[in-house]
C-alpha positions, -999 to +999 in steps of 0.1 A: -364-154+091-332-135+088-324-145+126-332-183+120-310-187+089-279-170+109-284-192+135-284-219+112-251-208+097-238-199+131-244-236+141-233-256+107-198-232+112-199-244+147-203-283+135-178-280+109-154-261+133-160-293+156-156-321+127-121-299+120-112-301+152-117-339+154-095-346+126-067-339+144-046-365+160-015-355+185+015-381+184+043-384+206+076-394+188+112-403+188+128-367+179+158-387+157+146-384+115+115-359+122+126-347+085+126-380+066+097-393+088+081-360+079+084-371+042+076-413+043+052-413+068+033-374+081+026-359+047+017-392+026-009-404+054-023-361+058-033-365+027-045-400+022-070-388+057-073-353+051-062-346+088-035-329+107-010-346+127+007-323+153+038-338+164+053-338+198+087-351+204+115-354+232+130-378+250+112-410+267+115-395+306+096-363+290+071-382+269+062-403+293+055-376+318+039-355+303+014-385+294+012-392+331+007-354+342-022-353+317-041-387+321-074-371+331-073-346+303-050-365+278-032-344+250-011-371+236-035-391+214-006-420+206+032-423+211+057-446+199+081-453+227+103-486+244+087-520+251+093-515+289+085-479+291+048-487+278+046-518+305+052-489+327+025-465+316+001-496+311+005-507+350-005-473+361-034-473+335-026-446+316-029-467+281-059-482+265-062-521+247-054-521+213-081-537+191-062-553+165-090-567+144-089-529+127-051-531+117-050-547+086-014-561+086-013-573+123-005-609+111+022-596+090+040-584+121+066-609+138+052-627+164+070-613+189+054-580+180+020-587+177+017-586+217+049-572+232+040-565+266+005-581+268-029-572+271-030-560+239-018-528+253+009-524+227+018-532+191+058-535+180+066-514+148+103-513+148+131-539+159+163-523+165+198-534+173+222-517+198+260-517+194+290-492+193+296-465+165+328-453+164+356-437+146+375-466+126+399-444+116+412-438+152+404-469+169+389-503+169+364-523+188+368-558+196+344-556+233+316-540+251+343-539+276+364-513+254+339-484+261+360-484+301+389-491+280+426-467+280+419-465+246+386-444+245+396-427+280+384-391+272+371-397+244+336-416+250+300-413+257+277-435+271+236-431+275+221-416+306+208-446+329+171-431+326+172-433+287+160-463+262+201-471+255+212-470+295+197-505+306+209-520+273+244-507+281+246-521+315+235-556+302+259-555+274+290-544+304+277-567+327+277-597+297+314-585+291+327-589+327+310-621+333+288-604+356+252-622+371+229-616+343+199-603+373+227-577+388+238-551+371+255-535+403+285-541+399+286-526+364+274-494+374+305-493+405+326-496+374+315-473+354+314-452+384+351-454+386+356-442+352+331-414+352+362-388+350+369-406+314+334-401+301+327-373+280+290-368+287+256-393+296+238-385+268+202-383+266+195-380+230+208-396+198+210-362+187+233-346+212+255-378+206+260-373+168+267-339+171+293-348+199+308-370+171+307-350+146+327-320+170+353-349+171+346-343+209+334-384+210+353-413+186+330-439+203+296-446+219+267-474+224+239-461+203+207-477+186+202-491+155+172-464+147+198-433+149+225-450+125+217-425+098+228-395+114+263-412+115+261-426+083+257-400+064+285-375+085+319-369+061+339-386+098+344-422+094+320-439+116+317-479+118+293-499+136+312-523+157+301-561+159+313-570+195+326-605+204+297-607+233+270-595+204+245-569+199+221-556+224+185-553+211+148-538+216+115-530+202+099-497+198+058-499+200+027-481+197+004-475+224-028-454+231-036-430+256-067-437+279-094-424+273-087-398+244-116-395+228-096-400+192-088-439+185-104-438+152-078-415+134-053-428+160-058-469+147-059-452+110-023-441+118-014-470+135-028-493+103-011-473+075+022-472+099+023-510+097+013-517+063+037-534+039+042-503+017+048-473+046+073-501+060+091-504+031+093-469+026+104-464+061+129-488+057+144-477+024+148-446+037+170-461+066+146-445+093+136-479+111+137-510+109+110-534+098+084-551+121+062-563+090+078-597+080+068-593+045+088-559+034+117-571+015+144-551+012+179-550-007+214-562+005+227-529+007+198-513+026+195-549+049+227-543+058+218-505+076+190-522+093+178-542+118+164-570+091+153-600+089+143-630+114+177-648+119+193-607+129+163-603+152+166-639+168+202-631+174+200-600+197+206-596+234+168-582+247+164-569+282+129-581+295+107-549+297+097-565+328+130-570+345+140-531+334+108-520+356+112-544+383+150-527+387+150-492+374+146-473+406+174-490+423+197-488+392+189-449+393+199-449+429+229-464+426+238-442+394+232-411+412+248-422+440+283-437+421+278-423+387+265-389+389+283-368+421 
């Protein structure tokens, strides 16, 4: 009898260990406001499901492989990552439909992020704008074209070709020299013959903000989403409004194939969108707003990327065109850029 009840202990500890085990879910993030997210988003919604969310971040040429080197076995549950970067993973099958039906504010979302890259393999949860933060107190910017300037000679960054920021750069330089809107070859020649003038190719928002903050970088192109670590720095920054206008994207969630977790996953997902956690979000200048109904205050509006007539007004990249081009705009950077 003895034996029987400690193998009935032995196997309810075994069940519990395997319900405890479930009610984890692994994400894949952005590594920009980990601390703030940590505080609107990771503890409120660990409590509301009593689970534990183990955060993985990096940037999206990391992300997405280590998604790809783990397909059959997945250990990213969801990740939040660029419109054309899940068109990638979904083509190889590596990402699973989203049923939206069990996200309660999907027809709150703008349209254009209720499907973003279709199939339903993605949901938009952030809009965000693209321009150049710089030092006003040092110099001014008028053009995208400024960034290849004499002014900012020494003094500049610009994103690494492989990142979220690099293709949006290149259409923004090619828009500024008149260039073909389909070829952004000649932009990269050009920015090949200044490459001696360019501090660094960044990779994160992070490294750039600490560049700027070292006073080692008065000017950069940089996304909307990373504003507040510039923002809140005792230098000076500004966010420059260029004559040829702002470049533009949307961040989305996707969901691994086959991970054996999308319950907890669309529970994330669903608070994530809702009208509250939005707000919050947004207050907190972390990201900007997908939900069309979070309403938000002049002063915050104006450190976001907010409303419909802002979102209608940006320069966005097809993710499709960025796929369709990437490898030979890699080439050609590696070739003229990087040497």
């Amino acid at each position: 009898m003895t034996k029987y009840i400690s193998i009935l202990a032995l196997s309810a500890a075994l069940t519990a260990t395997g319900a405890a085990a479930q009610d984890k879910l692994t994400i894949s993030v952005y590594s920009f406001a980990q601390d703030a997210y940590k505080e609107a988003l990771y503890d409120p919604f660990e409590e509301m499901c009593g689970c534990e969310l183990v955060i993985e971040t990096g940037n999206s040429v990391e992300r997405m492989a280590k998604i790809e080197a783990n397909a059959a076995d997945p250990v990213i549950d969801m990740a939040v990552i660029s419109s054309h970067d899940a068109l990638s993973l979904a083509r190889k099958g590596l990402l699973q439909s989203i049923d939206t039906s069990k996200l309660q504010s999907f027809d709150k979302l703008y349209p254009a992020a209720q499907d973003p890259i279709g199939d339903s393999m993605a949901v938009g949860y952030t809009f965000y704008a693209s321009s150049i933060v710089y030092r006003k107190d040092l110099v001014s910017i008028e053009s995208w074209n400024d960034l290849l300037g004499e002014k900012l000679a020494g003094n500049v960054s610009l994103p690494n070709i492989t990142g979220t920021q690099g293709p949006l750069t290149l259409m923004m330089l090619n828009k500024a020299e008149g260039g073909d809107p389909g070829d952004f070859s000649a932009t990269i020649s050009e920015i090949g013959k200044h490459a001696d003038d360019i501090v660094t190719f960044y990779s994160r928002s992070s490294e750039l903000a600490q560049l700027m903050n070292q006073e080692e970088v008065i000017a950069a192109p940089v996304g909307r989403f990373a504003w507040s670590r510039f923002k809140s720095s005792p230098l000076p920054f500004a966010w420059a409004d260029p004559k040829e206008g702002q470049a533009g994207g949307m961040n989305v969630m996707i969901m691994t194939a086959n991970n054996g977790n999308e319950e907890l996953a669309y529970k994330l997902m669903d608070y994530w969108l809702s009208t509250e956690v939005q707000t919050r979000i947004a207050e907190a200048l972390i990201d900007s707003p997908a939900n069309r109904d979070v309403k938000v205050s002049d002063e915050v509006a104006e450190n976001l990327t907010y409303g419909a007539e802002l979102i209608n007004s940006l320069n966005i990249l097809d993710p499709a065109v960025i796929i369709a081009n990437r490898d030979a705009w890699v080439d050609q950077w590696n070739n003229e850029v990087i040497r």
